[in-house]
TIFIDO-918440 format. One record per residue: x, y, z of N, C-alpha, C, CB in turn; residue number from 1; residue in one letter. Coordinates in Angstrom, 2 decimals, m for minus. Glycine has a CB too. Example, Ala and Ser with C-alpha at 12.3 -4.5 7.8 and 13.67 -1.06 7.14 Angstrom:
n.px=13.19 n.py=m5.69 n.pz=7.80 ca.px=12.30 ca.py=m4.50 ca.pz=7.80 c.px=13.20 c.py=m3.30 c.pz=7.80 cb.px=11.31 cb.py=m4.47 cb.pz=9.05 resi=1 resn=A
n.px=12.85 n.py=m2.25 n.pz=7.08 ca.px=13.67 ca.py=m1.06 ca.pz=7.14 c.px=12.90 c.py=0.03 c.pz=7.87 cb.px=14.08 cb.py=m0.60 cb.pz=5.72 resi=2 resn=S
END
This chain:
n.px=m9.34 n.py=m65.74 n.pz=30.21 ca.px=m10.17 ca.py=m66.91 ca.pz=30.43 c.px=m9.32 c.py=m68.00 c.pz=31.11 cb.px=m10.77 cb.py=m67.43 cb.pz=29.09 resi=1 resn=X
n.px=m9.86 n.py=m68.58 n.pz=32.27 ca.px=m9.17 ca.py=m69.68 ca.pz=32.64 c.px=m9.41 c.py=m70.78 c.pz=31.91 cb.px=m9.35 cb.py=m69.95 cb.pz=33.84 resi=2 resn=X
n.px=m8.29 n.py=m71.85 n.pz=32.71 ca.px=m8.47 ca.py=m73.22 ca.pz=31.77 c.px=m9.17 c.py=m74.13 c.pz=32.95 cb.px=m6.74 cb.py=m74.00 cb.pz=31.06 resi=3 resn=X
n.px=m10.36 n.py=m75.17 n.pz=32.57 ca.px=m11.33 ca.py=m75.52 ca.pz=33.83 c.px=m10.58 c.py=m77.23 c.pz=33.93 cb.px=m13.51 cb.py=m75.41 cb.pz=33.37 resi=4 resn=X
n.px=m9.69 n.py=m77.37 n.pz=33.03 ca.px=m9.16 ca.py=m78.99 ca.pz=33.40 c.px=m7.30 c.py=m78.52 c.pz=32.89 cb.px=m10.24 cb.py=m80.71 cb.pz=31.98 resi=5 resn=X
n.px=m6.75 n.py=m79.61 n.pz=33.64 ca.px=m5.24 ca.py=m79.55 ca.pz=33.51 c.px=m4.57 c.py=m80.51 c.pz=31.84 cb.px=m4.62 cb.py=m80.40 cb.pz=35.21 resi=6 resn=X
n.px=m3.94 n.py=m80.18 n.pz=31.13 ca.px=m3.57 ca.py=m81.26 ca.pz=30.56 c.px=m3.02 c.py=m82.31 c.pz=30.46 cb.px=m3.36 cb.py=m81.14 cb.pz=30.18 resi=7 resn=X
n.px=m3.36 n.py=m83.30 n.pz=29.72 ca.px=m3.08 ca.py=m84.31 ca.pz=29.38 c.px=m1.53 c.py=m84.57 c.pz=29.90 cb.px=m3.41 cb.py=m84.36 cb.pz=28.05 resi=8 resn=X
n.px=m0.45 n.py=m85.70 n.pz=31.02 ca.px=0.54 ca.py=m85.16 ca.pz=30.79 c.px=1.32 c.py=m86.03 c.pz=29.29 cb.px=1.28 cb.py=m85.15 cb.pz=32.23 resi=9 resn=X
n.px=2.20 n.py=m85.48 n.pz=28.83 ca.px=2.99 ca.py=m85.62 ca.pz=27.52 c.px=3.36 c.py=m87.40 c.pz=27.61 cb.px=4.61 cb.py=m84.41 cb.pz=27.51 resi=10 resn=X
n.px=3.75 n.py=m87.86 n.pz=28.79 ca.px=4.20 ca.py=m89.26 ca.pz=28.47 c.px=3.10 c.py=m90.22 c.pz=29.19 cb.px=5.82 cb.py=m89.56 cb.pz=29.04 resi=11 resn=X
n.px=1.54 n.py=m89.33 n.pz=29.86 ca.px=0.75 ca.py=m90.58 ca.pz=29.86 c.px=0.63 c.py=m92.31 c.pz=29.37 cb.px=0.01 cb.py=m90.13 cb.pz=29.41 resi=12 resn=X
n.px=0.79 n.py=m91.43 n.pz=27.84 ca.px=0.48 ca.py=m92.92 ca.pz=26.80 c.px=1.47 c.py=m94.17 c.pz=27.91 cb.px=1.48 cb.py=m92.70 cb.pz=24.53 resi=13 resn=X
n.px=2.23 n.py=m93.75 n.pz=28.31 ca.px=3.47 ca.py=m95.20 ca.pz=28.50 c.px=3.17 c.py=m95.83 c.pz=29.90 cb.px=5.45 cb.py=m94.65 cb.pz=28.56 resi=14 resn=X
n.px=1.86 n.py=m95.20 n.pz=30.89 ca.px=1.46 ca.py=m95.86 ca.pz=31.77 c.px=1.01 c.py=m97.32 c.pz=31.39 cb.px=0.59 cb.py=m95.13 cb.pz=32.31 resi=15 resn=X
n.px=1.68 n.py=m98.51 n.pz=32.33 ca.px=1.13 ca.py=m99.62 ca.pz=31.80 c.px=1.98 c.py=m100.43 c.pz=31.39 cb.px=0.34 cb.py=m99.41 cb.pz=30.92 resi=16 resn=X
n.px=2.51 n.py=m99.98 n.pz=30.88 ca.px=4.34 ca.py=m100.57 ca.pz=30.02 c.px=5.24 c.py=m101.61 c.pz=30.84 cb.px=5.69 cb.py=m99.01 cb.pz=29.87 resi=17 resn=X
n.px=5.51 n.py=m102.01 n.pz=30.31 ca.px=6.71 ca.py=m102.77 ca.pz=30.74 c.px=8.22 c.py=m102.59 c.pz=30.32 cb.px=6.43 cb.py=m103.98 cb.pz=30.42 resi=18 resn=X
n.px=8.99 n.py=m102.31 n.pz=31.37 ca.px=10.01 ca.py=m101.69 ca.pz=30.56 c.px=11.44 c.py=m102.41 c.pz=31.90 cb.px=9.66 cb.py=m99.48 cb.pz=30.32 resi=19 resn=X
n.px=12.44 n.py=m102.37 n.pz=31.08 ca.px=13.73 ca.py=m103.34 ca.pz=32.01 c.px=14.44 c.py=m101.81 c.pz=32.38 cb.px=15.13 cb.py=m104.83 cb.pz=30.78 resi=20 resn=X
n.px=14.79 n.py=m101.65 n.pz=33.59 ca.px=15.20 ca.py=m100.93 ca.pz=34.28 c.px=15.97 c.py=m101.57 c.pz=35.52 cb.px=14.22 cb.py=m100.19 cb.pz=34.48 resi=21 resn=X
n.px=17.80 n.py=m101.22 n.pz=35.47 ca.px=18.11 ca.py=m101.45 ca.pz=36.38 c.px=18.43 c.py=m103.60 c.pz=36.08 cb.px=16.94 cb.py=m100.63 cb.pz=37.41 resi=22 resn=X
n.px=18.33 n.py=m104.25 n.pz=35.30 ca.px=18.16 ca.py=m106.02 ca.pz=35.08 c.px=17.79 c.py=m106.35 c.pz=35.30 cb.px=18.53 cb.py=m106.92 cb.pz=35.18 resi=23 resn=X
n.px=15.75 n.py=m105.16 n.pz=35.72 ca.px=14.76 ca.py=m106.21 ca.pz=36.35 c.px=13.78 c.py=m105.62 c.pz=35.67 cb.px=14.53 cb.py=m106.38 cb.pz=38.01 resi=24 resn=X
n.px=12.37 n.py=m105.98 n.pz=35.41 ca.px=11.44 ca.py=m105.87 ca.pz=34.55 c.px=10.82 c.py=m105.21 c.pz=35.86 cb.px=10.84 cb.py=m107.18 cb.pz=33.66 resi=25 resn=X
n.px=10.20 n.py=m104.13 n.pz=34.99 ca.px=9.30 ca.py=m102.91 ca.pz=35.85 c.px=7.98 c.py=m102.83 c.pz=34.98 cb.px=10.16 cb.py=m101.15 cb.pz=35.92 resi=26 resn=X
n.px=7.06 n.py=m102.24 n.pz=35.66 ca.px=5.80 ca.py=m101.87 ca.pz=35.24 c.px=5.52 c.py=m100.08 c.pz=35.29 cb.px=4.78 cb.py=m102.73 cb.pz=36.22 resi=27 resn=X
n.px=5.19 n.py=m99.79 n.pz=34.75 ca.px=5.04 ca.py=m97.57 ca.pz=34.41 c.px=4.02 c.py=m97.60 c.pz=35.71 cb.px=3.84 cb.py=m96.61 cb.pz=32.18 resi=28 resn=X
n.px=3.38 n.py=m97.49 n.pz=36.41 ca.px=2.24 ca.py=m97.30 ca.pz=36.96 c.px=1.32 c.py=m96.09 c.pz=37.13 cb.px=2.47 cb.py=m97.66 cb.pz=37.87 resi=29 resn=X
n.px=2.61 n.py=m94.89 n.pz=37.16 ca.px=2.22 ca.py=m93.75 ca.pz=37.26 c.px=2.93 c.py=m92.65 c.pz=36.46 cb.px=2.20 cb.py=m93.55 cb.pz=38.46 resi=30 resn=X
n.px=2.55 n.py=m91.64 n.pz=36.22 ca.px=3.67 ca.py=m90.24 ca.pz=35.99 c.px=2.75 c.py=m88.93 c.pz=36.33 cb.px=4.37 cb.py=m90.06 cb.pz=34.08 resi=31 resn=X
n.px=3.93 n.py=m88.25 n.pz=36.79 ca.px=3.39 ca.py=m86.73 ca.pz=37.37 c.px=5.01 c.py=m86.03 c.pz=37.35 cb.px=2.47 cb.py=m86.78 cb.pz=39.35 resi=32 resn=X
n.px=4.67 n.py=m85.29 n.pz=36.90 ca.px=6.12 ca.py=m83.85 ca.pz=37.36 c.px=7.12 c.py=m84.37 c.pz=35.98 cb.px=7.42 cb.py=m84.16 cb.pz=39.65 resi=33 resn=X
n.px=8.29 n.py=m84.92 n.pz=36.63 ca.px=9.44 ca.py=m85.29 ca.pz=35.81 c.px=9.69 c.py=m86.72 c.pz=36.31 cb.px=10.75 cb.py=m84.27 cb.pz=35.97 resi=34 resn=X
n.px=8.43 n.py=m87.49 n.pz=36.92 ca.px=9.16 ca.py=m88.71 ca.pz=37.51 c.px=7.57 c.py=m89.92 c.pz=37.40 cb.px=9.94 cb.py=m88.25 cb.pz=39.56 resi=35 resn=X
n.px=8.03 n.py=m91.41 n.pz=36.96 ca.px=7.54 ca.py=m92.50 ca.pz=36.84 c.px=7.52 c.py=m93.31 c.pz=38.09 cb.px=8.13 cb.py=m93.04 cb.pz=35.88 resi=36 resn=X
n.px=6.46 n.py=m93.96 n.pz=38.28 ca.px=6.57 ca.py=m95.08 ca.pz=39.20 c.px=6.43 c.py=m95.84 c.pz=38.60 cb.px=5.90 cb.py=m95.27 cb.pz=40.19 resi=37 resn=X
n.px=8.00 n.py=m96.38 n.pz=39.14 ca.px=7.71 ca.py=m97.78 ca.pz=38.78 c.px=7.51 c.py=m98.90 c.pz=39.51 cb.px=8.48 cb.py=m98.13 cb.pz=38.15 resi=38 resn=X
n.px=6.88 n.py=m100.08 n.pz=39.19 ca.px=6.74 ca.py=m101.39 ca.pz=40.34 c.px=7.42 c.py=m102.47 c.pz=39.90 cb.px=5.25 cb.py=m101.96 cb.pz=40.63 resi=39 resn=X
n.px=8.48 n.py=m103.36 n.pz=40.55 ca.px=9.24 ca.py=m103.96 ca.pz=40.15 c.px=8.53 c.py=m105.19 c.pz=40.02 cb.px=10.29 cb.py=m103.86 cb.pz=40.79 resi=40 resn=X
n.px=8.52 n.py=m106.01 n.pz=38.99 ca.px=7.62 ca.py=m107.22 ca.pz=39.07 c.px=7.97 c.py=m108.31 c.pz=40.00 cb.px=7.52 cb.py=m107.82 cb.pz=37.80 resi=41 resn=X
n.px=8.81 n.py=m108.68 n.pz=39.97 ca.px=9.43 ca.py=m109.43 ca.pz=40.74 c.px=8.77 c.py=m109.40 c.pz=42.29 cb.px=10.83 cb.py=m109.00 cb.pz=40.62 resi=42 resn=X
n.px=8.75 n.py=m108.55 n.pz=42.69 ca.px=8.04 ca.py=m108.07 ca.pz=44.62 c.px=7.35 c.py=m106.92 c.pz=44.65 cb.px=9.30 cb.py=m107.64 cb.pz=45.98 resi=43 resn=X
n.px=6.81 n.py=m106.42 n.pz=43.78 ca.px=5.97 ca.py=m105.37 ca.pz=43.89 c.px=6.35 c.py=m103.90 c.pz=44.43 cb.px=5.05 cb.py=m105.84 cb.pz=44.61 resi=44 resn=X
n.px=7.94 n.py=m103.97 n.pz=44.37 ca.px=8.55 ca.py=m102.55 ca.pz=44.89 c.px=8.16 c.py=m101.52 c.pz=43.84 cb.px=10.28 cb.py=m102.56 cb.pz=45.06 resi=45 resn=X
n.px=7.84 n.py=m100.18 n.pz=44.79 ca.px=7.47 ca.py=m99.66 ca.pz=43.89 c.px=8.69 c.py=m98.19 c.pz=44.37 cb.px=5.70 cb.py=m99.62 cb.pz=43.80 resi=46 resn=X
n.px=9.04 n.py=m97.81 n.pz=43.28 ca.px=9.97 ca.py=m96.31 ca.pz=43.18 c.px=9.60 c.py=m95.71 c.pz=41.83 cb.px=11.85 cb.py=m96.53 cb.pz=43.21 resi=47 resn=X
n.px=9.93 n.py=m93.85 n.pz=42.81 ca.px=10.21 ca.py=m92.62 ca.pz=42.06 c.px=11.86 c.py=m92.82 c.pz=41.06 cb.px=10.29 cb.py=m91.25 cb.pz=43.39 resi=48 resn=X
n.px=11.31 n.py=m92.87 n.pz=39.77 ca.px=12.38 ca.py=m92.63 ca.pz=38.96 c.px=12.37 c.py=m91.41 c.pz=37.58 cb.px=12.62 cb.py=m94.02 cb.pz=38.48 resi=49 resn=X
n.px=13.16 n.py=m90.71 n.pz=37.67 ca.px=13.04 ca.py=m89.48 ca.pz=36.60 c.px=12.66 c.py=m90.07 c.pz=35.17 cb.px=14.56 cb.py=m88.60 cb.pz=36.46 resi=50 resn=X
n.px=11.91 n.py=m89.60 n.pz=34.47 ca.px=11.06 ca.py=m90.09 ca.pz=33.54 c.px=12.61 c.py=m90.33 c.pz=32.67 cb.px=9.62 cb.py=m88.98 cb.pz=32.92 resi=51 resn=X
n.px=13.43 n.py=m89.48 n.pz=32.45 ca.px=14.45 ca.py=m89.44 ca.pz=31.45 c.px=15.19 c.py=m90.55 c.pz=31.73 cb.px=15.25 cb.py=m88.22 cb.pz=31.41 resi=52 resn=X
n.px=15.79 n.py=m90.87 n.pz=32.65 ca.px=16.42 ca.py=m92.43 ca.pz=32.99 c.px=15.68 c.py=m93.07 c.pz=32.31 cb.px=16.43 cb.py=m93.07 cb.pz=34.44 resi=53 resn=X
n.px=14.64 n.py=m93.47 n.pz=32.66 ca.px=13.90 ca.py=m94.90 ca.pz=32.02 c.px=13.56 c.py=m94.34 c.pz=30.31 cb.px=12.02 cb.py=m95.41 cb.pz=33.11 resi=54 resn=X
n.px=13.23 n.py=m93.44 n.pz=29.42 ca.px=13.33 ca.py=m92.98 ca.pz=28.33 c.px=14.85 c.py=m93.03 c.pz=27.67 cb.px=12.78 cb.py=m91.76 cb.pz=28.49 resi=55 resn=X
n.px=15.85 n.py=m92.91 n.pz=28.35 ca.px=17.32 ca.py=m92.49 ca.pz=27.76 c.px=17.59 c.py=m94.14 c.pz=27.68 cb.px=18.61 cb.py=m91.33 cb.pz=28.96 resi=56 resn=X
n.px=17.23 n.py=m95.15 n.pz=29.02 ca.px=17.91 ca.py=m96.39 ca.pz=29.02 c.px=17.43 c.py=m97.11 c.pz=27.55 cb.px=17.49 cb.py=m97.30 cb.pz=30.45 resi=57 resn=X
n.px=15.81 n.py=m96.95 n.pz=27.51 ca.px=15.40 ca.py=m97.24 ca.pz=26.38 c.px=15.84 c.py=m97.15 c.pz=24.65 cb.px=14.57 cb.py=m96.75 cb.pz=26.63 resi=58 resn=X
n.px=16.64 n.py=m96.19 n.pz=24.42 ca.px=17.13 ca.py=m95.82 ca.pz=23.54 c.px=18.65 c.py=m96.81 c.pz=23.26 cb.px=17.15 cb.py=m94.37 cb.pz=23.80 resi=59 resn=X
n.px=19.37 n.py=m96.52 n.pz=24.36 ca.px=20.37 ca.py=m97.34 ca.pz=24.17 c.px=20.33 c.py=m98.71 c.pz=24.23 cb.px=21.15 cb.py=m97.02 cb.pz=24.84 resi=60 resn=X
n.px=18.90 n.py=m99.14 n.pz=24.55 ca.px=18.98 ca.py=m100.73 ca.pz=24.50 c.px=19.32 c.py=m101.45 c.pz=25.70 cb.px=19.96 cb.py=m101.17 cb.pz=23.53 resi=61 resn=X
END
């Protein structure tokens, strides 16, 4: 039997977030694969960053 929808991905929930990346405040906007977009608040840049960077920075504070 196939499956007729894809799942949920695992770190959805954190679209939306605000999170300091890099000594500048970012926004989650997106996730797909192994990687987040983020948009920098400051100017609206937006970059591919590996979900684990921004998860690992989090941990250490």
């Amino acid at each position: 039997m196939r499956r007729i929808t894809n799942p949920k991905h695992p770190n959805a929930d954190q679209v939306g977030t605000d999170v300091q990346y890099r000594g500048e405040m970012h926004r989650i906007t997106d996730v797909g694969g192994g990687c987040f977009t983020l948009v920098r608040l400051r100017d609206g840049y937006a970059q591919n960053v590996r979900i684990r960077d921004v998860n690992d920075r989090d941990k250490r504070g």
